[in-house]
Every structure is written in structure tokens, then in C-alpha cells.
N, C-alpha and C positions, 0 to 999 in steps of 0.2 A: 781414091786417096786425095786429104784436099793438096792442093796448092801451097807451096809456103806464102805465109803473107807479105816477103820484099817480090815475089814475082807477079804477086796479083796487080792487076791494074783497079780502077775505080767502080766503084758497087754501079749496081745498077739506074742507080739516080745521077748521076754523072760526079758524085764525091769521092773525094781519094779519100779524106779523114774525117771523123766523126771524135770530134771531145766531149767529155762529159764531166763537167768541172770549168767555171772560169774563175778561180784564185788566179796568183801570178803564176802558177808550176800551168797549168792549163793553160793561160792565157800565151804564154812565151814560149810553150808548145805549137800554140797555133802562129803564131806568127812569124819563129822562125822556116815552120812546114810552107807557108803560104810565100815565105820569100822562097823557095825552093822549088817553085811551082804548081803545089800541090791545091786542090781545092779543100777547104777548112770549113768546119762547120763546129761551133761549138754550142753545146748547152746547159745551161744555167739559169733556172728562175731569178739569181741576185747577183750578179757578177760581182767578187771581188767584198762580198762581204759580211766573210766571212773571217778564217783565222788571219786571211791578208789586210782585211781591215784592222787587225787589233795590233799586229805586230810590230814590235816597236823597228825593227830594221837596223839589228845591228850586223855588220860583216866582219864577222871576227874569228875564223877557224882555229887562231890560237888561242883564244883561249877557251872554245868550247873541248879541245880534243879533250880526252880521256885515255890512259894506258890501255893498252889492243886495241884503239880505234884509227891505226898509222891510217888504214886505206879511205875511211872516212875525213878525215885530217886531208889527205891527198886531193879530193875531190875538193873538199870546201878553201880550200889554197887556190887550186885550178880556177873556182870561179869566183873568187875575190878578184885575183890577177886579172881576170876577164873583167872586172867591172867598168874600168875607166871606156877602156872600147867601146864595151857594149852600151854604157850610161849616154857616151858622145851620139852614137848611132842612133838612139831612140828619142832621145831629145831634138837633134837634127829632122829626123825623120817628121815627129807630132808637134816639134814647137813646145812641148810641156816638159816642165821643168820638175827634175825628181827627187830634187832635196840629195843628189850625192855628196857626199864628206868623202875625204879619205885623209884624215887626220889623226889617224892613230885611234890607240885604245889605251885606256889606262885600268890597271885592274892593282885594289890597295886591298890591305888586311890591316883590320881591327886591331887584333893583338896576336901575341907571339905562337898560338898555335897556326892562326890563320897565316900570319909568314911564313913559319916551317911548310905549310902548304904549296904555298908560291914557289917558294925554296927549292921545293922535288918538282915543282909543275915546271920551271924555269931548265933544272938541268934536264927531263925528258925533254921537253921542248928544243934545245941546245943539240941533244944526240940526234935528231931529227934534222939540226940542221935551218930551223925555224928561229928567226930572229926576233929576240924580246932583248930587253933593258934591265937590269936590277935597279929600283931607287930605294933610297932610304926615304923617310918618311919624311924630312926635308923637304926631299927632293920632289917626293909628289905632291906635294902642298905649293912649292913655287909653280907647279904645272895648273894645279889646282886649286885655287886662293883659301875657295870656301871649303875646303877637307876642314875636318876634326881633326887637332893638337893630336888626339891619342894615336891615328892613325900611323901605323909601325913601316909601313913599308908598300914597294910596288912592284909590279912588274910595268914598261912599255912597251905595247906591239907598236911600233912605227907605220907599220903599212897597213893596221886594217881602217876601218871604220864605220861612214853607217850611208843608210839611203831613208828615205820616206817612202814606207810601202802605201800610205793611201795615196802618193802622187806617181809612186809606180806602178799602179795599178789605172791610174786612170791613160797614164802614157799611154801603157801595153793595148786596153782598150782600143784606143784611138791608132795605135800602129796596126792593129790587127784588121780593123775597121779597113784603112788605107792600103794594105795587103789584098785588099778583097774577102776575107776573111766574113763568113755569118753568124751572126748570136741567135741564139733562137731561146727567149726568155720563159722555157717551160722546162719541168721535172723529168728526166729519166726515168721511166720507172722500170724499161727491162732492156737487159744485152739481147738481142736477138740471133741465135745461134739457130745455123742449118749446116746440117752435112757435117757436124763437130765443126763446122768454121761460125767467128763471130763478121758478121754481116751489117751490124746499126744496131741503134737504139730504138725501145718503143715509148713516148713521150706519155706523161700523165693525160693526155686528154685524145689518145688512143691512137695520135698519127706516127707514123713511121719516118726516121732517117736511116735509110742506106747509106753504107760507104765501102770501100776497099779495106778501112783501116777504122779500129776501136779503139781507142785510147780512153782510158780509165784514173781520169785526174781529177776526181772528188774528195780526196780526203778523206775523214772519216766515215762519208757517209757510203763510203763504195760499195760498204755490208750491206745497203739497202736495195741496190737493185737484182733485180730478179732475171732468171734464166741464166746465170751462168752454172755450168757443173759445180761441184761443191768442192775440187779441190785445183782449182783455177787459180781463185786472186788471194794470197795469205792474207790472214783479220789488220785488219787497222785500225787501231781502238784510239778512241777521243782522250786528250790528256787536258785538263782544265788550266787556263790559264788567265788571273786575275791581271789587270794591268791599268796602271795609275795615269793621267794626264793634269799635268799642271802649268801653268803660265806666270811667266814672271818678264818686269819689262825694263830691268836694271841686269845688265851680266851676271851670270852664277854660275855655268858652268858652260866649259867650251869642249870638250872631247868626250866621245862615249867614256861611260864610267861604271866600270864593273866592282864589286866590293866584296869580300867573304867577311859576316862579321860573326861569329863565334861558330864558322861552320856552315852558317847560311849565305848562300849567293844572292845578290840583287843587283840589278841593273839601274843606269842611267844614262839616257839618250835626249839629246839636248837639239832641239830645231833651231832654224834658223829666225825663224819668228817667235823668238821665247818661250815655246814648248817645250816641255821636261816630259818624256816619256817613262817611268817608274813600273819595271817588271821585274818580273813575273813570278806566278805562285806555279806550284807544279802540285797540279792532284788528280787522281788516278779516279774518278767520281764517274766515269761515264759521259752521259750526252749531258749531262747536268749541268745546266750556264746562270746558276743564281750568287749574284754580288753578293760577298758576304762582309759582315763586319768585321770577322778575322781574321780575312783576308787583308782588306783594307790595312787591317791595323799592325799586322805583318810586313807589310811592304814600306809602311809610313815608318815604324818602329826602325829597321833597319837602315832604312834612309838618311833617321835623323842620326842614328849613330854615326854615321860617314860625313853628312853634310847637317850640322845642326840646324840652319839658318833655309831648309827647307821645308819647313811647319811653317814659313810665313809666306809660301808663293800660294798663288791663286789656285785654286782646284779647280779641274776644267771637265774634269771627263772620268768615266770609270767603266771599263770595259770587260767581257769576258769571250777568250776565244779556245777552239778546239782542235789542238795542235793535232797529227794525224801520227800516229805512232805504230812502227811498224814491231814485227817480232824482236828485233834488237836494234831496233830505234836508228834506223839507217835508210836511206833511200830504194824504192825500189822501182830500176828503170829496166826500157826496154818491152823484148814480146816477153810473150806468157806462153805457156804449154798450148794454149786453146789459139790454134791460125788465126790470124787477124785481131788478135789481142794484142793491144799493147798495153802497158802500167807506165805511170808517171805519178807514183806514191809514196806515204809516209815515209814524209823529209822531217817531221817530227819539228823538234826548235830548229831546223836548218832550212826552210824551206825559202825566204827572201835571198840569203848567203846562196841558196847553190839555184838560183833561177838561173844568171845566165847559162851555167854547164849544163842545165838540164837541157834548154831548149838547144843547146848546141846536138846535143845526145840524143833526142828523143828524133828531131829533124834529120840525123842522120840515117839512123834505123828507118824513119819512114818515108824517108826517099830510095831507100832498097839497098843504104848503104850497112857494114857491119858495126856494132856497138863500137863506139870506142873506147881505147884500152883503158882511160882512167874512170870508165865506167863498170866494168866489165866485174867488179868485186861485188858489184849492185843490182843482178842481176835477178829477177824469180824465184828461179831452180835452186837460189844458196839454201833455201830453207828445208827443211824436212818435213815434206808432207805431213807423214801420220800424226804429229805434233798439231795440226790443224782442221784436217780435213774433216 
């Protein structure tokens, strides 16, 4: 009978952990593990760019929840609150700087259906317990210079806001590196399972990583490795997401800025060096990463509605990533049925929002400690097999 995987010590190569993924949900796996004393091995032919590079980096768990998603709401609160900490700790630690904000969130509605929206988002929100703002349209406009006249109304989160995931990515990098922490810039191509336990990876160019400990933080691409049973890791399917990069070198906008304009959601994230981050499209296309024009024209179209006086900033970039989505679009941490599995998967749009909790979460479990409780909704086993398998 195997072993459970918090009683196993290190494979036979002297590794406790084996990653397979270095996004920031992998990468902040390995780093927290390796403060822990564990030895770390992560792999990735491209560290970090991937959906971590496209992302615009907003932290804002109020305003993504949705009615039934209180426990996912819970989570993305827990690691918001985690950010200031964990942002000082990593900067301290590499010296690099990660672009945190915690300036709030403004999120405005077009016209009076998209209010009524806010309207019911604002009182769940309230019975929860979750602090937001009501403004009149006024009032988001003095927050907001360059808003459009038509704009009817707001809500403010006061405590969320944003981070630079390509400067957070390179921190984690760099802390993981100083951890002691290994990359090893080759393809996974198989979990290597003995005895029903998973044991390591088999790399595309046929060499082996042993470990004590599997972790499975690739994202969408999890479906591609081979040798595990077929009802191990639930699907994680690619959600396509378009996203805008613009520059401007006169002020225009100072706080994340979220918009519903007749029903459509759009984002804006504003850098410190006059970047305007402009997302995202959501479509269900598969591994499909081609820039479209109506995509483009989508994101720009919405934009101007909110901010007209943004058809004149510099276009700088256009990108396309693939968000990792799970059965119902929620995290899933933690072991897996299969000993010496673990998952660190489809975090879906939340995946920069919940790194610090993950890596708090995932480090715990693989130092032989028990999930923790605000993880514990996020677990494998919620799913129903025969739905997948």
C-alpha cells in the first residue's frame, strides 16, 4: 500500500518537490516550499510567459465575486489582505520592484441598466460584509477626470488594487533562484507513476526528475502530459483572452478601473510609467492565440465609451493569453487522489489575485502540513468524477 505523500521523504534523487509549470501560481509554490526547507525543482521551457505575462494584474476579489461563489470570494479576500506582506517580503528579499498599488478599485456603469447592476452587486456585497462605496456619477468623475459625462454611477472598493505581474514574475524568479530553488528550461512530457504513487517528471529529451512530491502547475497545458490515470487531474481548458497595452505621458488615469457598458465588462489598469493595460475578451476558442480585429475593436469600442479621450494614447502592445479554467472556474489546490500528487490549478481570471494564498497553501500541504481551512472548499475530490473521466 503506498505511503501517503505528507509521510514520504525525498525521491530518490535527493528532491522533495518537482514543479511543472513556472507561471506565478508555480513559481510562488516553489519558493514558498524552498523557504520551508524543502528542495525545489521546477520546469518550464519559458518561465512566466505565458497567461502571467499577459495579465494585467488586477487585485480585486470584490469585484470579480458572483452570487454562490461566497467561498471563492473568501479566498481571493485572504490573499489580497496577504499582499502588502507578502509584496514587502519579496521585494526585500530580490531588490525588484513589483509595481504594487493598493489604491483601490473603481468600477462605473454606462447607463441605468448597468447601475441597477452595481445596485444588487453593491447590496450582496454589503450582506457579505465586503466594503464598497456607492458614487453618483459625479462623484466618479471627480475620482476620475477623464470618465465620460454619461457615466451614471460607481461603485469603490477602497482596499483592492493592482500589481505588475511581468515585474512579479521576474521578482519570484529571482527569489526562487535565492531559495536555492532549480529551473530546468525543458518540456514535461510525462508524470511518472510507480506502485500507483507519482514519483517525477519525464522531460521532453528523455531525462528523468525524481521527487518525493508532484506538483502539477501548468495551466492549461496539464492535459498534455502523459502517464497519469485518466481520472487523476479534472480538464482545464484554455479560455482566450485578448488584451490591450497603451502609453500615454500626460496623467489619465490613476486607479484600476473596471466599466460595465451596456452589459459588457472591461477593464483598466494604469502603470506607473504611463501604461494602460486594456482587458480582456473572454472566449471559449480553445488553445487558439490569434489577435483578432474584433477583438481589438471590442475592447477599444468599450473603452472609448467610458474614457473617450483614450483613442488618442499611444498603442504599445497587444497581446493574447490562456487563462486555465477549471470545471467551475475556481481553484484547484492541494493532493489529488493519485499519492504524491499534488495540483496548483485553474485559478482561471484569478490566478495573480490568489498567488500569495496559494503559495501559502500549497507550502503547507508539502511540508507534511494539513490543507488550510480557507483552502479546503478548493480541494480535487469537489468534483464528480464520472463528469470527466
Amino acid at each position: 500500500m503506498p505511503v501517503p505523500a505528507r509521510q514520504r521523504g525525498p525521491g530518490p534523487d535527493g528532491r522533495d518537490v518537482v514543479i511543472v509549470g513556472a507561471g506565478v501560481i508555480g513559481l510562488v509554490t516553489a519558493w514558498r516550499a524552498a523557504q520551508r526547507g524543502l528542495t525545489v525543482t521546477l520546469v518550464d521551457p519559458e518561465p512566466g510567459s505565458k497567461a502571467s505575462h499577459v495579465a494585467a494584474g488586477m487585485l480585486t476579489p470584490v469585484s470579480e465575486v458572483t452570487y454562490g461563489e461566497e467561498p471563492l470570494l473568501r479566498l481571493g479576500l485572504a490573499s489580497r489582505d496577504r499582499y502588502p506582506a507578502f509584496v514587502a517580503e519579496l521585494e526585500e528579499v530580490t531588490g525588484h520592484d513589483t509595481g504594487h498599488r493598493a489604491d483601490g478599485l473603481l468600477e462605473v456603469a454606462f447607463d441605468g441598466d448597468d447601475l441597477g447592476y452595481l445596485d444588487d452587486l453593491r447590496r450582496f456585497q454589503e450582506s457579505l460584509g465586503v466594503r464598497t462605496e456607492a458614487l453618483t456619477g459625479r462623484e466618479c468623475r471627480k475620482l476620475e477626470p477623464m470618465l465620460a459625462p454619461s457615466v451614471r454611477g460607481g461603485l469603490l472598493a477602497p482596499d483592492d488594487g493592482s500589481i505588475d505581474p511581468r515585474r512579479l514574475t521576474a521578482a519570484l524568479l529571482a527569489a526562487v533562484d535565492r531559495a536555492g530553488g532549480e529551473l530546468v528550461r525543458l518540456r514535461a512530457a510525462d508524470v511518472i507513476v510507480e506502485q500507483d504513487t507519482a514519483v517525477g517528471v519525464r522531460l521532453a529529451d528523455g531525462s528523468e526528475i525524481r521527487a518525493g512530491r508532484v506538483v502539477l502547475a501548468a495551466g492549461p497545458w496539464i492535459g498534455d502530459l502523459g502517464g497519469l490515470p485518466p481520472d487523476v487531474v479534472p480538464p482545464i481548458r484554455p479560455v482566450k483572452g485578448q488584451v490591450l497595452r497603451l502609453k500615454t505621458r500626460m496623467p489619465f488615469l490613476t486607479r484600476s478601473t473596471r466599466g460595465l457598458v451596456k452589459g459588457s465588462s472591461i477593464y483598466l489598469v494604469p502603470r506607473a510609467d504611463g501604461e494602460i493595460v486594456v482587458g480582456a475578451t473572454q472566449e471559449e476558442l480553445g488553445y487558439d492565440t490569434t489577435i483578432t480585429a474584433g477583438g481589438i475593436w471590442e475592447l477599444l469600442r468599450d473603452a472609448r465609451e467610458l474614457l473617450p479621450g483614450i483613442t488618442e494614447l499611444e498603442f504599445a502592445e497587444v497581446n493574447v493569453g490562456l487563462r486555465p479554467g477549471s470545471p467551475d472556474n475556481a481553484p484547484i489546490l492541494g493532493p489529488a487522489a493519485l499519492p504524491g500528487l499534488f495540483l496548483a490549478a485553474g485559478h482561471f481570471r484569478s490566478g495573480v489575485l490568489l498567488t500569495p494564498v496559494t503559495g501559502d497553501v500549497m507550502a503547507e500541504v508539502l511540508a507534511g502540513g494539513e490543507l488550510p481551512a480557507v483552502a479546503k472548499a478548493f480541494t480535487p475530490d469537489r468534483f464528480d468524477k464520472g463528469a470527466w473521466a
